[in-house]
Backbone of each chain as ProteinMPNN parsed JSONL, in Angstrom:
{"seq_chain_A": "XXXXXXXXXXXXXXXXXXXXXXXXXXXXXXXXXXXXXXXXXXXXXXXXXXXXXXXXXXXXXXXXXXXXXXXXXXXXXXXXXXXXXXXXXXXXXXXXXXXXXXXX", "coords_chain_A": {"N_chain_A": [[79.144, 105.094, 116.998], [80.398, 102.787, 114.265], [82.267, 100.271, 115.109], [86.065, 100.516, 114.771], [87.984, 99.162, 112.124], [90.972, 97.626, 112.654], [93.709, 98.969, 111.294], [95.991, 98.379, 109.088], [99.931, 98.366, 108.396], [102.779, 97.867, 106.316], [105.757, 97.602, 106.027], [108.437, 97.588, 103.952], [111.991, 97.388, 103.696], [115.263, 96.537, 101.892], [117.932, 96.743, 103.327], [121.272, 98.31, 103.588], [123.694, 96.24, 104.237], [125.688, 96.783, 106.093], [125.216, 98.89, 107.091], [123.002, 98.117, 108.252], [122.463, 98.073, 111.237], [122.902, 100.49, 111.987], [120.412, 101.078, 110.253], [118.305, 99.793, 111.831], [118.759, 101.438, 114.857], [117.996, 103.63, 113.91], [115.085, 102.852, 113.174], [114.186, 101.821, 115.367], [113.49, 104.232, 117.033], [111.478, 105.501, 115.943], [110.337, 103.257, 115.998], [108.794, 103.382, 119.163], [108.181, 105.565, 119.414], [106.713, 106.27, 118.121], [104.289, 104.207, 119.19], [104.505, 105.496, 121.854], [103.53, 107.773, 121.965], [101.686, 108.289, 120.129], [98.049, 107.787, 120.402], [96.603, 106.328, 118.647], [98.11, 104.606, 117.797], [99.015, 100.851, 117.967], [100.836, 99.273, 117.848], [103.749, 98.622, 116.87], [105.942, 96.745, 114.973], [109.278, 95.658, 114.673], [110.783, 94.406, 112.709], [113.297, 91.481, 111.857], [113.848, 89.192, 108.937], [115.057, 86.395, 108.68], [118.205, 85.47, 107.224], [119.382, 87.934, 106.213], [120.079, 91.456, 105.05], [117.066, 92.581, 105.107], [114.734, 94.578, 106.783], [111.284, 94.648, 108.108], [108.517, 96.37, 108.464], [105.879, 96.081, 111.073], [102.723, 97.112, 111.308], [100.246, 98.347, 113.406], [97.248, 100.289, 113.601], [94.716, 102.777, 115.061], [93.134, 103.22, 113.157], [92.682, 104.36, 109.902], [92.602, 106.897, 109.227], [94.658, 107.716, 111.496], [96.462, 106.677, 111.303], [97.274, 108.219, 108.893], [97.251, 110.44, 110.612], [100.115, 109.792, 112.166], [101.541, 109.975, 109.994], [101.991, 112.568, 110.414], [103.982, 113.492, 112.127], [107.089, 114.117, 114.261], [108.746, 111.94, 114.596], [108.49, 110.623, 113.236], [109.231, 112.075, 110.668], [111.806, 112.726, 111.643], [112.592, 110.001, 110.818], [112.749, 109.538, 108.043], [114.23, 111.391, 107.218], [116.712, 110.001, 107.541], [116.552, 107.667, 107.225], [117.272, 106.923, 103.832], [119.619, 107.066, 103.062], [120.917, 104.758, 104.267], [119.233, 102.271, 103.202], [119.054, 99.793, 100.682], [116.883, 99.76, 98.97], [113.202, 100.049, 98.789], [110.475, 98.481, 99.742], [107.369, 98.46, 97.933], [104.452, 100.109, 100.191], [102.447, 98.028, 101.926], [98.529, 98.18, 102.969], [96.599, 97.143, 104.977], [93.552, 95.383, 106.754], [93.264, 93.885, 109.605], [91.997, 91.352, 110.787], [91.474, 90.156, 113.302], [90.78, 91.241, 115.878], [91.226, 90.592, 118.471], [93.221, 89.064, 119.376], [95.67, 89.206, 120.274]], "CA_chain_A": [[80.106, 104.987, 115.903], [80.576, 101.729, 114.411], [83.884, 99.62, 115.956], [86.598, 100.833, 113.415], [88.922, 97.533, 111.974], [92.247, 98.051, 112.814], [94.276, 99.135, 109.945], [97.513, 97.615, 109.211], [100.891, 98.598, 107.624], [103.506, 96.545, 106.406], [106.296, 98.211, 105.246], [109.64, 96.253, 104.307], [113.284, 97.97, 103.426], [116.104, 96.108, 101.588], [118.91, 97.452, 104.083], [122.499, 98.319, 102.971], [124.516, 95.189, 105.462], [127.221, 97.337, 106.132], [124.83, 100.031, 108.121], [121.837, 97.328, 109.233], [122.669, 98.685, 112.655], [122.315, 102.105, 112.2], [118.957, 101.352, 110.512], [117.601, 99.173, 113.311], [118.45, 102.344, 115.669], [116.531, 105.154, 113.313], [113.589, 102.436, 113.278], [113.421, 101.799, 117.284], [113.286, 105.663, 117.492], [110.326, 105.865, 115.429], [109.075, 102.649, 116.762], [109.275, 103.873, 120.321], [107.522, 107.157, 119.768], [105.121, 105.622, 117.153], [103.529, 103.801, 120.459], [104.131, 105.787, 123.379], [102.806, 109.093, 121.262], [100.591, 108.584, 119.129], [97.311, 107.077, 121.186], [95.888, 105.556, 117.469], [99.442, 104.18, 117.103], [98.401, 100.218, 119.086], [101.996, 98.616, 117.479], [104.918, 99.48, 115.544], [107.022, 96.1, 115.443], [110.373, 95.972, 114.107], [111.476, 92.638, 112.517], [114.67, 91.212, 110.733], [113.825, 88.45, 108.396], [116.308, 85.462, 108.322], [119.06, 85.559, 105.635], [119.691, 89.04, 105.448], [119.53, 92.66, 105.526], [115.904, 93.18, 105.053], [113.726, 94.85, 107.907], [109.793, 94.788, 108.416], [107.899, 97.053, 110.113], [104.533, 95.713, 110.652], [102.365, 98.855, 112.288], [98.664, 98.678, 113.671], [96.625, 101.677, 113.974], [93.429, 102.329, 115.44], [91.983, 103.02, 112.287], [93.074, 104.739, 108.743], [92.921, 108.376, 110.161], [95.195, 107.304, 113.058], [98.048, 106.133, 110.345], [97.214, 109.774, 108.802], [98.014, 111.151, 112.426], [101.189, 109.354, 112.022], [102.411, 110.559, 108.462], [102.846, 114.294, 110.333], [104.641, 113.249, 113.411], [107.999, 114.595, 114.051], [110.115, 110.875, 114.843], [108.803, 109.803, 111.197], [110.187, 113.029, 109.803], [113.606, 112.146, 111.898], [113.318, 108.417, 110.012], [112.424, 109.569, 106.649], [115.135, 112.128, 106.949], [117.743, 109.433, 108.093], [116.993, 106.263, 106.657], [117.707, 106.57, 102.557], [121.118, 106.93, 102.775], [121.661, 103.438, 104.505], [118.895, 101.242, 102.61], [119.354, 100.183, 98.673], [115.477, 99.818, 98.515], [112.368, 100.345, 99.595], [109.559, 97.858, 98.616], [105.586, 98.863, 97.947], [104.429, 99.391, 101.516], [100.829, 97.212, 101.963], [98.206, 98.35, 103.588], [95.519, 96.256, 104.883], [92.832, 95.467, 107.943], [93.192, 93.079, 110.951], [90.473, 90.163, 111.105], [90.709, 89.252, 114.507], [91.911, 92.11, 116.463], [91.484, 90.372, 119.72], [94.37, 87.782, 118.682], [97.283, 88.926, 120.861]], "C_chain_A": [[80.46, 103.505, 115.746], [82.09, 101.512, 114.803], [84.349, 99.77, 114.82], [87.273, 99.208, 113.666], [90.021, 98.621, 111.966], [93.071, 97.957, 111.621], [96.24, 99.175, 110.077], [98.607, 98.196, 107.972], [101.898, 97.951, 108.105], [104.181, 97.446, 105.628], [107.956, 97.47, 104.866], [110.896, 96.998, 103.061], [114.291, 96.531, 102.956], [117.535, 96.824, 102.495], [120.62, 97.379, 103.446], [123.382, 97.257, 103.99], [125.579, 95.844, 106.039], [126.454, 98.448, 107.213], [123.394, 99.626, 108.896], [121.613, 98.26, 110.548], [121.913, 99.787, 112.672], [120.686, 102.212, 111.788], [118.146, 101.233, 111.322], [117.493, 100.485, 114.422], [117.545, 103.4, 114.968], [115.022, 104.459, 113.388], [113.091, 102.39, 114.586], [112.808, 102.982, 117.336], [111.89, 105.684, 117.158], [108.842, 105.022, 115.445], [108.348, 103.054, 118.043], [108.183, 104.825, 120.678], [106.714, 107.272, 119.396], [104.058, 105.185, 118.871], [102.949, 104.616, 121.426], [103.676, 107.231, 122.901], [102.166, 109.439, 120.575], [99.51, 107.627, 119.862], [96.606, 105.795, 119.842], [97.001, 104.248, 117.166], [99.169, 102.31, 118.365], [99.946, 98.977, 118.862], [102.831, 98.579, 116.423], [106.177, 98.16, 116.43], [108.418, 96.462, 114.571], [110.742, 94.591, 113.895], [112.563, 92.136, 111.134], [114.604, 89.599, 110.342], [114.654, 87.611, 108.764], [117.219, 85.822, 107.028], [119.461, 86.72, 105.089], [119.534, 90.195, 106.272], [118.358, 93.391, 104.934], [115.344, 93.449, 106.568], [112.161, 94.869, 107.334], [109.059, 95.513, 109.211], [106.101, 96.513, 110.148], [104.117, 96.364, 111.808], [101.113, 97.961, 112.549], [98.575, 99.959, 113.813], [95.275, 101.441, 113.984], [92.639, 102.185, 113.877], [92.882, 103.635, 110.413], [93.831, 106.475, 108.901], [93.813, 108.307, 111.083], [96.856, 107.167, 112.666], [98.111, 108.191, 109.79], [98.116, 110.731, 109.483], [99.772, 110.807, 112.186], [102.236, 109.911, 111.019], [102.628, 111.992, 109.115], [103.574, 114.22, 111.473], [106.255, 113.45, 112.913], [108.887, 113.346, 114.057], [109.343, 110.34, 113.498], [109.293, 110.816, 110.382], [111.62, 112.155, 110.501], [113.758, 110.635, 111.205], [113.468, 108.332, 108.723], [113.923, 110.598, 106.507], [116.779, 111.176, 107.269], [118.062, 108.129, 107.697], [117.31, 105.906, 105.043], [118.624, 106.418, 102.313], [121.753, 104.977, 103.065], [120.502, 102.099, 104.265], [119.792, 101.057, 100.282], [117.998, 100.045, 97.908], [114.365, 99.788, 98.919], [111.343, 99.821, 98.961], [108.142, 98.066, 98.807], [105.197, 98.499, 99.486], [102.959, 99.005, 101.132], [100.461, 97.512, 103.317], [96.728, 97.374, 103.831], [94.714, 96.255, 106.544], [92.848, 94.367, 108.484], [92.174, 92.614, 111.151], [90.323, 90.136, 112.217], [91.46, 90.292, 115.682], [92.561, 91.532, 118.157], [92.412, 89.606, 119.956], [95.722, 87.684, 119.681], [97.382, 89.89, 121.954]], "O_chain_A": [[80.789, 102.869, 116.747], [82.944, 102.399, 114.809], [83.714, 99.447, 113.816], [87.23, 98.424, 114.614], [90.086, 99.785, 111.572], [93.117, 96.907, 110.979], [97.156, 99.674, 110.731], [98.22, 98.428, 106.827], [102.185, 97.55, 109.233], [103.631, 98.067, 104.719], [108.493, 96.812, 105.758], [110.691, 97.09, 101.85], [114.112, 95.499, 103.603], [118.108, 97.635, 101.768], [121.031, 96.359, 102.892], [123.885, 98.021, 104.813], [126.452, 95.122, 106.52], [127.135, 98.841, 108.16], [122.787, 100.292, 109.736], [120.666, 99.026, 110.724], [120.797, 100.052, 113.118], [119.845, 102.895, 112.373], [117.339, 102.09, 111.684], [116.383, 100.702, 114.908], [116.532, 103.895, 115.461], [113.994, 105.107, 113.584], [111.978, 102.754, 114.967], [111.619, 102.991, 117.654], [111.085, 105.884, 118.067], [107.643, 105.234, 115.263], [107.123, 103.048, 117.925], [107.516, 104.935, 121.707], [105.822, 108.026, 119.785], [103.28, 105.965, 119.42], [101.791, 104.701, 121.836], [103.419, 107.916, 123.891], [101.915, 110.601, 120.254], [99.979, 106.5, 120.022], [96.228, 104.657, 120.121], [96.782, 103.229, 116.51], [99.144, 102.547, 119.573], [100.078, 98.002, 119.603], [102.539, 98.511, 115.23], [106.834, 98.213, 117.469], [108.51, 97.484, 113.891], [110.969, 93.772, 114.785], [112.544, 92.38, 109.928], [115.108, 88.76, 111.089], [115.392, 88.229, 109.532], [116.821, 86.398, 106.015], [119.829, 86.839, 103.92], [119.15, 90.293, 107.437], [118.448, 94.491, 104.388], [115.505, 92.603, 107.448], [111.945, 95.106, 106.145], [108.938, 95.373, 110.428], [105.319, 96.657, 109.208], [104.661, 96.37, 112.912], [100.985, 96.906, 111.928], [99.505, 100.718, 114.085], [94.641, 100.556, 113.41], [91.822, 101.329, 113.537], [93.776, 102.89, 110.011], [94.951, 106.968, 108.762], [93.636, 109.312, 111.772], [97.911, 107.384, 113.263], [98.808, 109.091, 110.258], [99.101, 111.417, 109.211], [100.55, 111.751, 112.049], [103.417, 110.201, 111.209], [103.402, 112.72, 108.494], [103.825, 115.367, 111.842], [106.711, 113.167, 111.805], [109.955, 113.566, 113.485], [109.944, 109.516, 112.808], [109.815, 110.464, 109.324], [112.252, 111.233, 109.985], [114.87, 110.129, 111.056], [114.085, 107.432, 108.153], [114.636, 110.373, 105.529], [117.854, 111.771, 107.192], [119.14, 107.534, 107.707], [117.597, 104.732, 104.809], [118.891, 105.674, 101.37], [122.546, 104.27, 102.444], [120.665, 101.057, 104.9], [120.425, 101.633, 99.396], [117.857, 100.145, 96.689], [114.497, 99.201, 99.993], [111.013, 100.263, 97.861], [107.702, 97.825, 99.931], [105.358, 97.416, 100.049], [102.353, 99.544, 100.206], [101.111, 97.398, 104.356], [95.978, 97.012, 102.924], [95.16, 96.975, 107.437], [92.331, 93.527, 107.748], [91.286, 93.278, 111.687], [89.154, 90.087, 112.598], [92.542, 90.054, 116.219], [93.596, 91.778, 118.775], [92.454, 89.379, 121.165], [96.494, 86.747, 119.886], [98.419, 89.972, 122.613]]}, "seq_chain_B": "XXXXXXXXXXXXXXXXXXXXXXXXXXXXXXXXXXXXXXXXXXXXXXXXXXXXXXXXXXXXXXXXXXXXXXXXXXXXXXXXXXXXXXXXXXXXXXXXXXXXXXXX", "coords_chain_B": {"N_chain_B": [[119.298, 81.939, 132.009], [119.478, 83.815, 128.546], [118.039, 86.221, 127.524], [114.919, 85.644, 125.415], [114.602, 85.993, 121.589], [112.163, 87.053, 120.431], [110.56, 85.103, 118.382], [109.457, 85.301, 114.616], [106.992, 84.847, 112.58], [105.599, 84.854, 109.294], [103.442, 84.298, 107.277], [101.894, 83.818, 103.846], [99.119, 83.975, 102.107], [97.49, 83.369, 98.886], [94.136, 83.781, 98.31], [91.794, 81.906, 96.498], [88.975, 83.923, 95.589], [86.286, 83.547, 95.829], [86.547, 82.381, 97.644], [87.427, 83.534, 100.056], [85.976, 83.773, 102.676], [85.634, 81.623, 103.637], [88.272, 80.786, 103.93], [89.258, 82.65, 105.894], [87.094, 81.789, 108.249], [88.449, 79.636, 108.844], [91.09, 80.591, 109.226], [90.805, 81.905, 111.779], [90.277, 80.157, 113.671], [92.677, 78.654, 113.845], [94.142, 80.572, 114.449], [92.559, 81.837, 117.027], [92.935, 79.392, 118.708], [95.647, 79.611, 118.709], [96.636, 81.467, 120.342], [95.47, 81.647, 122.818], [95.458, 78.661, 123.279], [98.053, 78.051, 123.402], [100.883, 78.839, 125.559], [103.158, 79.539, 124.539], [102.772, 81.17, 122.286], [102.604, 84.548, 121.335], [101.4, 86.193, 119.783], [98.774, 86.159, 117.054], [98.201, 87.382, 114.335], [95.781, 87.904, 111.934], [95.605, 89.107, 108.536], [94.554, 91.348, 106.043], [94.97, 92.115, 103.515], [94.786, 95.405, 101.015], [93.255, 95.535, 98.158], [92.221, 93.0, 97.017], [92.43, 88.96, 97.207], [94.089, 88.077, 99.223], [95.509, 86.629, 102.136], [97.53, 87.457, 105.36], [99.154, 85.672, 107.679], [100.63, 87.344, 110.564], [102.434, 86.556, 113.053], [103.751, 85.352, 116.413], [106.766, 84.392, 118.269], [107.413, 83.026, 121.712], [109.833, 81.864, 121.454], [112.368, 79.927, 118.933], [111.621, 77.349, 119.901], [108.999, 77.368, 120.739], [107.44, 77.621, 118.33], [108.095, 75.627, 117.335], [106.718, 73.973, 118.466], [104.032, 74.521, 118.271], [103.535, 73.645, 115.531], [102.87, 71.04, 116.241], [100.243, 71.426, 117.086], [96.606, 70.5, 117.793], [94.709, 72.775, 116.118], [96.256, 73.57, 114.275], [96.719, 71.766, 112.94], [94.005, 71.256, 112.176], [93.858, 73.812, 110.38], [95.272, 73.021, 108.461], [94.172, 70.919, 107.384], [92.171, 72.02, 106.114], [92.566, 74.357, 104.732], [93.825, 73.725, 101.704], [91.806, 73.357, 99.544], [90.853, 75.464, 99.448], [93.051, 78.008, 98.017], [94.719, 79.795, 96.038], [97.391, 79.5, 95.913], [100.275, 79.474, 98.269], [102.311, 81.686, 99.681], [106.016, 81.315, 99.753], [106.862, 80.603, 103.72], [108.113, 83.212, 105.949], [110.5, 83.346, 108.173], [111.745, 85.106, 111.532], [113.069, 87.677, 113.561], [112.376, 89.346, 116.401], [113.054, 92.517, 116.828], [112.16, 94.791, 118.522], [110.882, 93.55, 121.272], [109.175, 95.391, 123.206], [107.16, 96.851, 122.251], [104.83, 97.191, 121.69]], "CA_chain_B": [[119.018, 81.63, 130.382], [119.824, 84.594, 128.105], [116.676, 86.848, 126.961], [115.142, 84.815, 124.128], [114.241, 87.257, 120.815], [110.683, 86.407, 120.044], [109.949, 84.577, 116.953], [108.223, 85.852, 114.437], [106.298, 84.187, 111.497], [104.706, 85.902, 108.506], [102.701, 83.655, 106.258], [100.818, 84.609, 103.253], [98.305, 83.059, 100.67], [96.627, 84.007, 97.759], [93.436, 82.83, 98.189], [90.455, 81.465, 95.804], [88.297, 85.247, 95.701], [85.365, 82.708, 96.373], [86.683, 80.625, 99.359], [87.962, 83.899, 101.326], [85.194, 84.161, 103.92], [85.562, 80.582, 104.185], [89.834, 80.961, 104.388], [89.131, 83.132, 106.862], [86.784, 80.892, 108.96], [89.312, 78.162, 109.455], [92.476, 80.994, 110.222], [90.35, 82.576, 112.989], [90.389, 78.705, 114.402], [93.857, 78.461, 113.882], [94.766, 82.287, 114.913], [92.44, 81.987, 118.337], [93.261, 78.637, 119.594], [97.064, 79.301, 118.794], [96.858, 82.671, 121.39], [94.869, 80.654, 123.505], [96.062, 77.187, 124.222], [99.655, 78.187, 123.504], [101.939, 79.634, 126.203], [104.573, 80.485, 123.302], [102.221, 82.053, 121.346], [101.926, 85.923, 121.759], [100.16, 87.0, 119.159], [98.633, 85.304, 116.205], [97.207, 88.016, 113.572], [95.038, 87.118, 110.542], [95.278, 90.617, 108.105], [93.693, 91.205, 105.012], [95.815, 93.849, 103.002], [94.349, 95.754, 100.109], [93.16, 94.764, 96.643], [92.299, 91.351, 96.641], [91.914, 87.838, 97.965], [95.405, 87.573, 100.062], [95.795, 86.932, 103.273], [98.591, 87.429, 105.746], [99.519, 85.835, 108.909], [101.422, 87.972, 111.319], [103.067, 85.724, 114.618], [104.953, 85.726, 117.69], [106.409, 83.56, 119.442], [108.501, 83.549, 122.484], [111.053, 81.218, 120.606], [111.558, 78.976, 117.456], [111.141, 76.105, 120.141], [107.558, 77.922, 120.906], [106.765, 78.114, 117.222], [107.832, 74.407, 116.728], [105.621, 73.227, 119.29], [102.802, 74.968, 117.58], [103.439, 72.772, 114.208], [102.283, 69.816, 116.638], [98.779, 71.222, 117.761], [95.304, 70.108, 116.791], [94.504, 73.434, 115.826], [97.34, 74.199, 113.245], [96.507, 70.301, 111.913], [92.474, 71.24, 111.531], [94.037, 74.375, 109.234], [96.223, 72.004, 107.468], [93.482, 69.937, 106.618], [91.031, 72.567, 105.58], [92.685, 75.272, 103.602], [94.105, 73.785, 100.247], [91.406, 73.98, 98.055], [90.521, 77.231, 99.364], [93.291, 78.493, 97.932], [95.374, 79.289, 94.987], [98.304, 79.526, 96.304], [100.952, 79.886, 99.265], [104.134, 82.103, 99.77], [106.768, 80.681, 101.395], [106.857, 81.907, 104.817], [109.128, 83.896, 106.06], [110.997, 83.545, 109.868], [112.512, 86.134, 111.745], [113.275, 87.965, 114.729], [111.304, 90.929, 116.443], [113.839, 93.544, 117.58], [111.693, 95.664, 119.503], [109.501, 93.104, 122.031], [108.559, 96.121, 123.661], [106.681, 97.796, 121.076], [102.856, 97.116, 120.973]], "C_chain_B": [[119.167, 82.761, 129.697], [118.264, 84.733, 127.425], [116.315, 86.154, 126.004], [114.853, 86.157, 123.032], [113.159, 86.484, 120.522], [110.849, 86.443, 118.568], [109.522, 85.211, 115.99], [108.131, 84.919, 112.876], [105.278, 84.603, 110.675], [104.917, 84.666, 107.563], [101.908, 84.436, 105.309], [100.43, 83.508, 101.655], [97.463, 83.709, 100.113], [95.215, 82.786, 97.685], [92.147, 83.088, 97.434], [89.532, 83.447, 96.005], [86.757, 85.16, 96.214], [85.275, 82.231, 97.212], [87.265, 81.98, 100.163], [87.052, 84.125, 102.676], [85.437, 82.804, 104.764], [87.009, 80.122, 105.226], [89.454, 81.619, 105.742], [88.371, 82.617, 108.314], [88.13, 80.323, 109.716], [90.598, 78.926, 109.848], [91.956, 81.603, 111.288], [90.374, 81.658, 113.979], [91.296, 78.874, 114.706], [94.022, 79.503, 115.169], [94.076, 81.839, 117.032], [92.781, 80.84, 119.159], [94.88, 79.16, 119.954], [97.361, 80.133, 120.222], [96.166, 82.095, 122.703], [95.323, 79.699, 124.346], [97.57, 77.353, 124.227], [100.376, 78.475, 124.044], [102.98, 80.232, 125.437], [104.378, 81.137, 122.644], [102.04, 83.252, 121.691], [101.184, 86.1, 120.831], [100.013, 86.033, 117.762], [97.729, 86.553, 114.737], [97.031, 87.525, 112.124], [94.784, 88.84, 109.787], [95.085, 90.319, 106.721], [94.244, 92.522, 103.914], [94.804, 94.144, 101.441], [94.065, 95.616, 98.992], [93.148, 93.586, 96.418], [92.3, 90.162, 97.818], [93.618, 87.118, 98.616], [95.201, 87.884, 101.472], [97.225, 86.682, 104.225], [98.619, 87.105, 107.566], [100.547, 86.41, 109.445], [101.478, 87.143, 113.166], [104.613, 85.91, 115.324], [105.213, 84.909, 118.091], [107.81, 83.771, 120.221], [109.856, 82.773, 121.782], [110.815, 80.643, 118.902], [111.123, 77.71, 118.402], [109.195, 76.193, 120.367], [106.734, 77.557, 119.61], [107.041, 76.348, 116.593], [107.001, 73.132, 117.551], [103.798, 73.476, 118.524], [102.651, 74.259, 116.164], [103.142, 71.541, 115.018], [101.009, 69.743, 116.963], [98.041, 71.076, 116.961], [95.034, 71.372, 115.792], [95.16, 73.818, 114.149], [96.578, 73.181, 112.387], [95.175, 70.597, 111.068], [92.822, 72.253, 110.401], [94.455, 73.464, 108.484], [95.433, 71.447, 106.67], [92.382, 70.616, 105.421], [91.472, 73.663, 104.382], [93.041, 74.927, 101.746], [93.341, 73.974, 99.446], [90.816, 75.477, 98.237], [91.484, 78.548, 99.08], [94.207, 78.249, 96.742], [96.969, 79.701, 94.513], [99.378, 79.911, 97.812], [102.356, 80.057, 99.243], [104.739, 81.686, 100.368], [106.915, 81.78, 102.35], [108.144, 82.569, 105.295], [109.444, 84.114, 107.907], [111.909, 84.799, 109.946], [112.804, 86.744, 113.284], [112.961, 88.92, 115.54], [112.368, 91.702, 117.511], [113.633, 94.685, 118.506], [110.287, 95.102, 120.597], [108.465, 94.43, 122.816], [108.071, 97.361, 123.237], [105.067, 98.062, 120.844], [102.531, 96.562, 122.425]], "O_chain_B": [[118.8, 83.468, 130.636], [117.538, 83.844, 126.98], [117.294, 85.775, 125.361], [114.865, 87.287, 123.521], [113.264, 85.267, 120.37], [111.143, 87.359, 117.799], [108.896, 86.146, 116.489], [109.094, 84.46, 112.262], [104.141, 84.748, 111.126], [105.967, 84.153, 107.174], [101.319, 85.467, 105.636], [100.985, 82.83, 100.791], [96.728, 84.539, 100.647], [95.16, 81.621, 97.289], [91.482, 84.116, 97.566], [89.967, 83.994, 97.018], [86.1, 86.052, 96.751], [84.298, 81.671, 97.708], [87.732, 81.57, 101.226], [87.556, 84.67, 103.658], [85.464, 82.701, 105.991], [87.109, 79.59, 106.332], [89.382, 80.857, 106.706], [88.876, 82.929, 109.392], [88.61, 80.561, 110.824], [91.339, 78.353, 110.647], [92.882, 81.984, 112.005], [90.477, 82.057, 115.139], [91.392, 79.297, 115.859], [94.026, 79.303, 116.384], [94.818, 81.638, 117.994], [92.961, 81.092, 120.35], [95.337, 79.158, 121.096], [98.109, 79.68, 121.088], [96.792, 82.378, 123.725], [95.54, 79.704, 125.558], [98.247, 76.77, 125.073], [101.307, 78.634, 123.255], [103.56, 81.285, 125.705], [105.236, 81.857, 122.134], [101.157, 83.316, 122.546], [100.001, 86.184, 121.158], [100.924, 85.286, 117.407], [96.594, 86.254, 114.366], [97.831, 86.953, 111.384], [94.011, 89.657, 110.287], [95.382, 89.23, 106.229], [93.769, 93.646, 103.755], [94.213, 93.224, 100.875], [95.167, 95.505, 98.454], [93.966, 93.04, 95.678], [92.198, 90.368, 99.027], [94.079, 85.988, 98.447], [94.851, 88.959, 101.96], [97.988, 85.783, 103.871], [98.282, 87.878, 108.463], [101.611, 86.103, 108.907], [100.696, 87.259, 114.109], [105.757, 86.285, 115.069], [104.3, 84.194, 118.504], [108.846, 84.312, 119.835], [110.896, 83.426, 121.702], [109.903, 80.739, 118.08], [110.309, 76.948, 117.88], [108.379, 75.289, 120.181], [105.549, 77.235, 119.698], [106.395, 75.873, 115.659], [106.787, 71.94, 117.331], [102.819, 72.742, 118.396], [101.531, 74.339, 115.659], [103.16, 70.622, 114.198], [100.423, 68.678, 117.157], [98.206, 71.278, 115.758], [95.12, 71.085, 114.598], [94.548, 74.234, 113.166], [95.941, 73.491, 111.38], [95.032, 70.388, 109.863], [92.306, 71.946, 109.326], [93.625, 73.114, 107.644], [95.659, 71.346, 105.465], [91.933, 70.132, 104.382], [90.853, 73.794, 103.326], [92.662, 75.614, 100.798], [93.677, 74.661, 98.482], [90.459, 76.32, 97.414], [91.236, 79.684, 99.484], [94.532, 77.13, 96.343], [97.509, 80.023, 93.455], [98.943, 80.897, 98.407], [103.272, 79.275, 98.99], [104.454, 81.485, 101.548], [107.027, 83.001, 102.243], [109.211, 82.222, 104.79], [108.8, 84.822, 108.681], [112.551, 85.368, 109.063], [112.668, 85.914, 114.182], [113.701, 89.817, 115.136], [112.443, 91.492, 118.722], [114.483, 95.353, 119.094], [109.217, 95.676, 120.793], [107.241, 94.355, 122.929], [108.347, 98.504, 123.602], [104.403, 98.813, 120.129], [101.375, 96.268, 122.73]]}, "name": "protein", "num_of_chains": 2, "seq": "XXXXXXXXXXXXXXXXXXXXXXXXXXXXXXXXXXXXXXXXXXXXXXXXXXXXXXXXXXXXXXXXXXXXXXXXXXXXXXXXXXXXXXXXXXXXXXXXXXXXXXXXXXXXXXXXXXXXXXXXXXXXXXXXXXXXXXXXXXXXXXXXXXXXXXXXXXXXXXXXXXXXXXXXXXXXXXXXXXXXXXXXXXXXXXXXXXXXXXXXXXXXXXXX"}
């Protein structure tokens, strides 16, 4: 089977400032469980821009199918079910593939 | 010394649709020396998101003093020198702070 490219998601929330917090904890959860439970799942960061209340999640997965795997998992139901109330937007997530996987 | 929060640094350029094999050359330079010769550097990724000739760096570093040591090496300089006309344009980047080091 050829070596799959690691397939990348970038997903990035406008957060309400007033409940930042609370998002940061619904995202650990789902970072957390993204990793240590899903074997395709190879990084699920969590990152807070400068200047604000925007978050980033920038994912790896082994492959396309792997993110798939991911969309039926029960701690992204608990984030999808928990995080609309305390963003004010949610911007086009981008998906894309990892040049150099050996990098880090 | 109090835990530091690792760095993080997301670059991105719109580049030439002609010059990206070449873009890509000269950030795989960049990207592997930085993980490489860098002690501050954790991770350096070069990703390639969907539809088109953009690319996106994704970085770590253990600090901002990590990440302003890395604006002094050869490596960064040889990008510096090589990408402009290969490209036709660059976003400003965007600093930040990675809230879950223990994620990937």
């Amino acid at each position: 089977m050829a070596e799959s490219t690691p397939f990348v998601v970038i997903a990035e929330f406008r957060v309400k400032p007033e409940r930042l917090d609370a998002f940061l904890e619904v995202a650990a959860d789902d970072a957390a469980h993204s990793v240590a439970d899903e074997p395709g799942c190879w990084r699920f960061d969590v990152v807070v821009p400068d200047g604000g209340a925007t978050v980033i999640f920038y994912e790896i997965y082994h492959d396309r199918a792997a993110f798939d795997a991911h969309l039926l998992t029960p701690h992204l139901q608990r984030f999808r079910e928990a995080f609309p109330p305390l963003i004010e937007a949610e911007l086009p997530v981008r998906f894309g593939l990892l040049q150099n996987p050996a990098s880090g």
